[in-house]
DRENDOMI-750184 format. One record per residue (C-alpha): residue in three letters; chain; x, y, z. Coordinates in Angstrom, 3 decimals. Layout:
  rest  kette        c1        c2        c3
   Ala      A         X         Y         Z
...
//
This chain:
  rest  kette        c1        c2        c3
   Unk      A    -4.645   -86.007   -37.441
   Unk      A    -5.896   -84.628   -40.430
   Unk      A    -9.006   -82.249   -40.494
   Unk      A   -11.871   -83.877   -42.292
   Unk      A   -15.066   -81.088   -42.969
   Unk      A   -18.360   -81.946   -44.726
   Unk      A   -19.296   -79.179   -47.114
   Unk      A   -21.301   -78.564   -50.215
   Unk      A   -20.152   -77.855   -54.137
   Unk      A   -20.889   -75.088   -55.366
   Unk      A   -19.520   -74.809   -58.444
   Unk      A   -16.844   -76.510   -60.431
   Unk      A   -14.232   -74.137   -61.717
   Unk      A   -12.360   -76.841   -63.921
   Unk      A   -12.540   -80.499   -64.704
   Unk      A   -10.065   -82.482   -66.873
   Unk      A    -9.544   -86.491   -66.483
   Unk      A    -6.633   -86.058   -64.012
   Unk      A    -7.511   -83.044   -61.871
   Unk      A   -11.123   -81.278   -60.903
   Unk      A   -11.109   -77.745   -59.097
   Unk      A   -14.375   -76.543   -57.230
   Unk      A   -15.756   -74.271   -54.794
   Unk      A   -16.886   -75.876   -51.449
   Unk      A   -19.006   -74.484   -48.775
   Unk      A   -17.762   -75.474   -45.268
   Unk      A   -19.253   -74.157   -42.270
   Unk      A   -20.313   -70.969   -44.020
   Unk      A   -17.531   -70.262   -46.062
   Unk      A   -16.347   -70.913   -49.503
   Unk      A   -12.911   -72.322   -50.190
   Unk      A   -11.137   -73.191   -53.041
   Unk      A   -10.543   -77.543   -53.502
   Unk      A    -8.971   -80.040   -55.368
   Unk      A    -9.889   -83.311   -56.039
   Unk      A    -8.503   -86.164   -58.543
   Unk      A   -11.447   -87.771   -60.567
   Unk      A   -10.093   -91.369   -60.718
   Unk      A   -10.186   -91.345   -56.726
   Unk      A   -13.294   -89.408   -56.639
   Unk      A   -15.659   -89.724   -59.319
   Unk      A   -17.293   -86.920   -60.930
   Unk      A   -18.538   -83.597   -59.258
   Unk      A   -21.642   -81.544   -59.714
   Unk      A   -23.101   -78.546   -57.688
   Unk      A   -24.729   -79.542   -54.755
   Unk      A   -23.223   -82.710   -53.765
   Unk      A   -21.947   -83.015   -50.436
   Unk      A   -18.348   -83.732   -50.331
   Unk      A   -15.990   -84.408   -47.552
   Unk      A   -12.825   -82.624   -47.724
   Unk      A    -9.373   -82.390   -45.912
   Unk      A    -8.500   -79.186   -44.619
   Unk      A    -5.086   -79.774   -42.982
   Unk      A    -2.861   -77.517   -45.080
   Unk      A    -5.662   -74.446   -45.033
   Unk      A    -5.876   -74.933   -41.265
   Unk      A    -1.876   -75.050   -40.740
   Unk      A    -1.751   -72.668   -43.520
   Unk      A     0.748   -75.046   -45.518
   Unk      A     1.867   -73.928   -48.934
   Unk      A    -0.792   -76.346   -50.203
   Unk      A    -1.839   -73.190   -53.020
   Unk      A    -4.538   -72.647   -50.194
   Unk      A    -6.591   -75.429   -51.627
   Unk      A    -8.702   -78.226   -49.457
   Unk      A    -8.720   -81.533   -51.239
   Unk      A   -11.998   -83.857   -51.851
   Unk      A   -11.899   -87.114   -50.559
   Unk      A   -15.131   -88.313   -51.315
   Unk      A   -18.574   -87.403   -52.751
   Unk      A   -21.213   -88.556   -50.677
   Unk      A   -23.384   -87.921   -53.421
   Unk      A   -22.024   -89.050   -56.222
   Unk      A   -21.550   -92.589   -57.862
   Unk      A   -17.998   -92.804   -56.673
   Unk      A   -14.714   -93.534   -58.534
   Unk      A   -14.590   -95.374   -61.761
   Unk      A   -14.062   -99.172   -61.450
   Unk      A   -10.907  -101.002   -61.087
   Unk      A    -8.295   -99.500   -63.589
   Unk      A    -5.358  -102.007   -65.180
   Unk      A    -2.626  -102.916   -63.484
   Unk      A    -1.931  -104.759   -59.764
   Unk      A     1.222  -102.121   -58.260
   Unk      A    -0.678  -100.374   -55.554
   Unk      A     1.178   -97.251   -54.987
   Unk      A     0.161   -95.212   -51.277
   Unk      A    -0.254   -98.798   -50.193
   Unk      A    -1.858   -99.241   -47.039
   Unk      A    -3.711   -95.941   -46.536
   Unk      A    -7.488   -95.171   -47.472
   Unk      A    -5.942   -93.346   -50.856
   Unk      A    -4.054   -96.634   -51.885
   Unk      A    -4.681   -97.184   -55.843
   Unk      A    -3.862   -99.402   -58.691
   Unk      A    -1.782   -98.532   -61.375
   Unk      A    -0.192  -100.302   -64.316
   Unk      A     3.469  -100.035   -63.551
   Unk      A     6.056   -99.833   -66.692
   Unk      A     8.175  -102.875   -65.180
   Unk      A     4.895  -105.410   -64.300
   Unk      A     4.499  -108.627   -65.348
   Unk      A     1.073  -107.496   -67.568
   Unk      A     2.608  -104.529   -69.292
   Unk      A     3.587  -104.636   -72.859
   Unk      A     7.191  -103.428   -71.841
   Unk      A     8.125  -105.933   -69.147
   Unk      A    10.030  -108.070   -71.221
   Unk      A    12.278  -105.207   -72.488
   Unk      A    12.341  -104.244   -68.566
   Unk      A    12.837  -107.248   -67.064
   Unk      A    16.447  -107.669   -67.290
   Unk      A    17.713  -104.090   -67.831
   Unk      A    19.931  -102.151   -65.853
   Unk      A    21.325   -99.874   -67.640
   Unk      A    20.584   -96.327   -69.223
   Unk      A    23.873   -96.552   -71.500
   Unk      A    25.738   -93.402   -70.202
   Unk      A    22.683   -91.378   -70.695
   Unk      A    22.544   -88.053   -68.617
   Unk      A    20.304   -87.253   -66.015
   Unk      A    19.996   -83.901   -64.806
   Unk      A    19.035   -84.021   -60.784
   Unk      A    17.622   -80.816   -58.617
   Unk      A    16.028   -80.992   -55.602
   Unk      A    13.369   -78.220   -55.950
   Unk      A    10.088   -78.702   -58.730
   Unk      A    10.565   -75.615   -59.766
   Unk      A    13.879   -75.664   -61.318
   Unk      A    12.760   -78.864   -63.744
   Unk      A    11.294   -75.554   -65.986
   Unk      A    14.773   -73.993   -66.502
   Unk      A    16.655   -77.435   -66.881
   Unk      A    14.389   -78.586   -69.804
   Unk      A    14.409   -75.255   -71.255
   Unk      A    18.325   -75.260   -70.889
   Unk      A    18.269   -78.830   -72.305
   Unk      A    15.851   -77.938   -75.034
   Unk      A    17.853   -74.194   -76.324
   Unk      A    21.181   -76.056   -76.262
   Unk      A    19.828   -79.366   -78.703
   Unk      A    15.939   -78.227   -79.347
   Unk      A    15.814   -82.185   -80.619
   Unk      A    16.317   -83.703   -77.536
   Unk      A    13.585   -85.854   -76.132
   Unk      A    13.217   -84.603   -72.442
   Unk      A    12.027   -87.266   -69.891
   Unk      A    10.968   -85.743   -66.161
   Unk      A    11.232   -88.558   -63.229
   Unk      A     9.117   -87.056   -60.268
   Unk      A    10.053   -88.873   -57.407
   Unk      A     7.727   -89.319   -54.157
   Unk      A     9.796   -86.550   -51.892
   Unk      A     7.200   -83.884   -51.910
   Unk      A     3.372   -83.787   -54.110
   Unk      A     2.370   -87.886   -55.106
   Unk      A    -0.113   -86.456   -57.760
   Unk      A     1.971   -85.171   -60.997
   Unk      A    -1.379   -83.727   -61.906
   Unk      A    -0.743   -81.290   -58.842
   Unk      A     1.536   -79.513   -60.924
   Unk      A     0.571   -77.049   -62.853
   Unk      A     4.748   -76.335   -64.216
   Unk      A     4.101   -79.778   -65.556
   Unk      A     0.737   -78.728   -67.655
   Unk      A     2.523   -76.063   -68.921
   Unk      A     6.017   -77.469   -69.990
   Unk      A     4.185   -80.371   -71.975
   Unk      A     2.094   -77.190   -73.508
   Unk      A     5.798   -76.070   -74.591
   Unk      A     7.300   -79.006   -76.047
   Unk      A     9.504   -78.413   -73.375
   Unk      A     8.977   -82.416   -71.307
   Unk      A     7.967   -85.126   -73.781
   Unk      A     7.331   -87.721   -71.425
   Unk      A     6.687   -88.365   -67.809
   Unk      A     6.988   -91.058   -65.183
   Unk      A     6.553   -90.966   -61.814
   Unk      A     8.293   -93.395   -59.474
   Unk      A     7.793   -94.740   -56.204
   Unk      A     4.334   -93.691   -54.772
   Unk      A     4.392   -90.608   -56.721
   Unk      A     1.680   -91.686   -59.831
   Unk      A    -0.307   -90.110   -63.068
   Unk      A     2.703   -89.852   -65.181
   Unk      A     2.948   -91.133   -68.684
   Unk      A     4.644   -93.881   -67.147
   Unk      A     4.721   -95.638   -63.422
   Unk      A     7.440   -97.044   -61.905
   Unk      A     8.120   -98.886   -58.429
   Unk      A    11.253   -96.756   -57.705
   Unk      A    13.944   -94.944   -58.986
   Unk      A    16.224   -96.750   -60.614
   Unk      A    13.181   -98.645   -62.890
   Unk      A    11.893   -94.756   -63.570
   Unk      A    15.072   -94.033   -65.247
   Unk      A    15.424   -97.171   -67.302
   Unk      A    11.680   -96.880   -68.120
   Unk      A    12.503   -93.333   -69.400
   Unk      A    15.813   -94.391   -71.289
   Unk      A    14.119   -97.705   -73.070
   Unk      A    10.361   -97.095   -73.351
   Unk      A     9.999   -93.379   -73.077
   Unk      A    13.219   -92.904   -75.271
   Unk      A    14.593   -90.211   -73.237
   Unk      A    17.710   -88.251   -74.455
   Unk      A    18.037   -86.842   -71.321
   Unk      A    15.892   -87.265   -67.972
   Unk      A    15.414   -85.102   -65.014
   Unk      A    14.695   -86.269   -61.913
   Unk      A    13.009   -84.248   -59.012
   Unk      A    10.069   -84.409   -56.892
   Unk      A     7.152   -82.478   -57.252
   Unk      A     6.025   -79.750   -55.330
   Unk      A     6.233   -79.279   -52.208
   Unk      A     9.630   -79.593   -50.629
   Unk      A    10.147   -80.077   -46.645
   Unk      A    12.450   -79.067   -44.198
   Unk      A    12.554   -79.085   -40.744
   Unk      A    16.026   -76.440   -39.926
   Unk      A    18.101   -79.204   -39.008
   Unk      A    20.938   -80.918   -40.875
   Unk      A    19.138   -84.010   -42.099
   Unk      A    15.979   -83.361   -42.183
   Unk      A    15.034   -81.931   -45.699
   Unk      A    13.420   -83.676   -48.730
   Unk      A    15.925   -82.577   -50.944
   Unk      A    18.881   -84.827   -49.672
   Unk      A    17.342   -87.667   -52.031
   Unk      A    19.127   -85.558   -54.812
   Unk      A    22.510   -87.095   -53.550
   Unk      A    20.718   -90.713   -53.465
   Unk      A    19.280   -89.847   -57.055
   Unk      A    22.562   -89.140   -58.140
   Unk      A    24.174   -92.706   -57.111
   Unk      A    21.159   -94.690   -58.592
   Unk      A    22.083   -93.120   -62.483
   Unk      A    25.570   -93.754   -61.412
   Unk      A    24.914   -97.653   -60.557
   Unk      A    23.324   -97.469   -63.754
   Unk      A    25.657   -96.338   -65.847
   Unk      A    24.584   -92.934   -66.475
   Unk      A    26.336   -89.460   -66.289
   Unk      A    24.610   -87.655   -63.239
   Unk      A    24.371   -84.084   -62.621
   Unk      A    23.860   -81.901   -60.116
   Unk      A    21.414   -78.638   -60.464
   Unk      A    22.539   -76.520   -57.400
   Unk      A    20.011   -74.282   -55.177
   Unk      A    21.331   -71.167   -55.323
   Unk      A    19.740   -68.240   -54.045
   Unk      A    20.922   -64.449   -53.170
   Unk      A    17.119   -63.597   -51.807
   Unk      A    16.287   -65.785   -49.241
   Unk      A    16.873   -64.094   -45.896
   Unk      A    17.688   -66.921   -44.554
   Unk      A    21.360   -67.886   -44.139
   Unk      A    21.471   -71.870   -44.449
   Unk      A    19.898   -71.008   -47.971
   Unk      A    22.405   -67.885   -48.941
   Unk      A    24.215   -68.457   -51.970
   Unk      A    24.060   -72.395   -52.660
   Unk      A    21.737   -73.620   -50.268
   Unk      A    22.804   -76.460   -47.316
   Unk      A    20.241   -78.784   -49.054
   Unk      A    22.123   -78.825   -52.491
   Unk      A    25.531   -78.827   -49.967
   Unk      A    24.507   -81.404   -48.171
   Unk      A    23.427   -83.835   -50.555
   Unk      A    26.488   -83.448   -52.873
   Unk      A    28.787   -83.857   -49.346
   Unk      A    26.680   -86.564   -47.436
   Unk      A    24.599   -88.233   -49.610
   Unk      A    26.385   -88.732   -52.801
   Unk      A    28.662   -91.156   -52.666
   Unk      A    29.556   -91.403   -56.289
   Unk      A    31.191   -89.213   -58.333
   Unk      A    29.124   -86.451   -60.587
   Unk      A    29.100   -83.531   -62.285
   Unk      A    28.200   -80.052   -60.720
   Unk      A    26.877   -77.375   -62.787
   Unk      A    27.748   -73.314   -61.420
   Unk      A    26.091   -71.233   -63.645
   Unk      A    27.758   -67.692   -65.066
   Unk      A    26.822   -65.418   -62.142
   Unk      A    28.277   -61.828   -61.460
   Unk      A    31.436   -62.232   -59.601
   Unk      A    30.424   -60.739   -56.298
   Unk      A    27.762   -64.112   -56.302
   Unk      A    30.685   -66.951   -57.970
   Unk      A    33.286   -65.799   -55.723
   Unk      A    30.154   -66.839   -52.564
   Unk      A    29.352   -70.004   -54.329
   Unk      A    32.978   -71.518   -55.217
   Unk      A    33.862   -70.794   -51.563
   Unk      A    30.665   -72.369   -50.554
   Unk      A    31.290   -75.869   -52.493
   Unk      A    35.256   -75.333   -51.624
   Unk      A    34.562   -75.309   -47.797
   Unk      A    32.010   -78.151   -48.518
   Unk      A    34.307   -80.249   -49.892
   Unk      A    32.347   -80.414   -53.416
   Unk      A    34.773   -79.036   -55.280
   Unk      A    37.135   -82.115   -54.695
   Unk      A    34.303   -85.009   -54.409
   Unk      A    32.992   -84.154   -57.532
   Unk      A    33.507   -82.760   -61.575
   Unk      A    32.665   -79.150   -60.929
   Unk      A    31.887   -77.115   -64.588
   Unk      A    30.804   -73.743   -65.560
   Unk      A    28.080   -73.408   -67.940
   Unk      A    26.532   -70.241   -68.955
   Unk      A    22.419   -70.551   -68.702
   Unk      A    20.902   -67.851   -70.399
   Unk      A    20.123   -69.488   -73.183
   Unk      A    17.383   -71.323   -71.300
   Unk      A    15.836   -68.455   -69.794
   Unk      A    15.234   -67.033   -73.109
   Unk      A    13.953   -70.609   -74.515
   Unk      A    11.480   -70.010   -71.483
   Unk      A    10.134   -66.677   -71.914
   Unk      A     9.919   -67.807   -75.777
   Unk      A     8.000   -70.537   -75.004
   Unk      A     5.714   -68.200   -72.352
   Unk      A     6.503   -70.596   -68.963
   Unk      A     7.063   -68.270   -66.532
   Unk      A     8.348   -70.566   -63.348
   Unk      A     8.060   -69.394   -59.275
   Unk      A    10.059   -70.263   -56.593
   Unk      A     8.405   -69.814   -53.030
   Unk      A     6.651   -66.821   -54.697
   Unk      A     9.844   -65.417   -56.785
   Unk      A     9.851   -64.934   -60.276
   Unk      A    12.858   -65.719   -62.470
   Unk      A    13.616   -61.580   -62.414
   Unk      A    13.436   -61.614   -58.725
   Unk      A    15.728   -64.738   -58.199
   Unk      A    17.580   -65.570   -61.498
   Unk      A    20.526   -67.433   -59.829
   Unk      A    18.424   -70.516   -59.210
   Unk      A    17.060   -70.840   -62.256
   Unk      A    20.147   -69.909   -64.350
   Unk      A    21.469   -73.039   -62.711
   Unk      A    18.807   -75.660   -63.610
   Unk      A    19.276   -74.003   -67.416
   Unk      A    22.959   -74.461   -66.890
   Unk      A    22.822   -77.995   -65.907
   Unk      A    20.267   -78.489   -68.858
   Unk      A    22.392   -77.087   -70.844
   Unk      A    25.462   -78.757   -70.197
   Unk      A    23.156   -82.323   -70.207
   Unk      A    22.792   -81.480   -74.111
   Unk      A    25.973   -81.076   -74.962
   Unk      A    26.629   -84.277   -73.626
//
């Protein structure tokens, strides 16, 4: 059951249309919130707010935020937006938005009978913070590109909850957004997967998409039970429709923990289980003691044999994104402290463009 607290704004530390940030007093002490205005409305010191404290109180990696829920002061959300897709249907948080694909949007006739992104590649990871190197990679190897981002609904619904986002559309590094499922707030809303990558391909003219959830990835220890094995079932839906999919591997030579040493068992997994089509899987240039882990890894695996396995060097897109001034973190590591991981997602960026 979630924790629900009633406390009292403070002050609000920033407000934009899709996200508002304030100190709340609960119980005597100040924490640091979130809240989304279209849900809640607008914010001013003093009002009393309710807010859910779940992830402080478990001490989740929620960026040790609470998040508003309501203003008991205030005049509440805006009215009824456009559109009738409901996305986190059934729950007090369900909204409206104007799906892409619906009968009242502009696009649905172009939508309505497509399925097809016409051999376009899609560049698939399973961790938010690798989107950063892929469009960099993408956007070093053909800086022309148009560079769609798909967030899927495996880990944050609210795209506005990343702040990677803000800062990539800062760098000319994403040109458009769409979020699928009952992810929302992209530039674009879709019902699920598959119409989130034709949506990018026809109306958000992608040259090349890349599909991930947002923040916030899950696991549990246990073979199955990790939001990243939707990267294998990402993979098949660009295959059904036509498109060249490709893999960005978790790789990591830091984490302590042996299910994630070298490429991780989610990105093994996936590829072995979950894909059942064929695709392409990026290993970056690494120093040999690290290739000679990770082509034994995807050997053992079976990867090397189910799929196209290439190597593509990535630098290129770390130095598009300390040009650019994104500086991406993964569970706290900086791309000094782990460079493997993102020197893949550039690599599979990379090797997206020169397709």
């Amino acid at each position: 059951m979630g924790a629900f607290k009633e406390g009292e704004v403070v002050g609000v530390v920033e407000e934009g249309d899709d996200i508002v940030r304030a100190t709340v007093s609960v119980g005597g002490s100040e924490i640091a919130t979130v809240g989304y205005p279209f849900m809640l409305g607008r914010l001013r010191p003093g009002d009393r707010v309710v807010v859910n404290t779940t992830g402080l109180d478990l001490d989740l990696g929620t960026g040790g935020a609470g998040f508003i829920l309501w203003n008991l002061d205030g005049p509440g959300p805006p009215g009824p937006r456009d559109g009738h897709i409901v996305k986190l249907r059934y729950t007090p948080w369900q909204t409206e938005v104007a799906a892409v694909e619906a009968q009242e949007s502009r696009h649905h006739q172009r939508l309505a009978e497509l399925e097809t992104i016409d051999g376009r590649p899609v560049v698939v990871a399973s961790l938010h913070s690798q989107v950063a190197a892929i469009a960099a990679g993408v956007k070093a190897q053909n800086p022309k590109a148009r560079v769609g981002y798909l967030m899927t609904d495996g880990g944050a619904l609210p795209l506005a909850w990343s702040n990677l986002l803000r800062e990539l559309r800062r760098a000319n590094l994403i040109d458009v957004s769409c979020t699928c499922g009952h992810a929302f707030g992209g530039d674009l809303e879709a019902v699920n997967v598959f119409s989130g990558l034709a949506a990018l391909r026809a109306v958000g003219e992608a040259d090349v998409t890349i599909a991930a959830m947002g923040p916030g990835v899950v696991g549990t220890g246990s073979a199955l039970g990790f939001t990243g094995m939707e990267q294998g079932q990402v993979l098949d839906a660009v295959a059904a429709l036509g498109g060249t999919g490709i893999a960005a591997l978790r790789i990591s030579f830091a984490d302590p923990r042996a299910r994630h040493h070298g490429v991780s068992h989610h990105s093994l997994t996936a590829l072995r289980l979950a894909a059942r089509e064929r695709a392409t899987v990026v290993v970056p240039e690494l120093p040999d003691d690290q290739d000679v882990v990770v082509r034994q890894q995807l050997q053992e695996a079976g990867i090397s044999d189910r799929h196209q396995v290439v190597t593509v060097a990535g630098t290129a897109g770390l130095s598009t994104l300390e040009q650019r001034g994104v500086h991406p973190t993964s569970m706290g590591r900086s791309v000094d402290q782990l460079p493997e991981l993102f020197l893949a997602g550039a690599a599979a960026g990379g090797h997206a463009a020169s397709l």
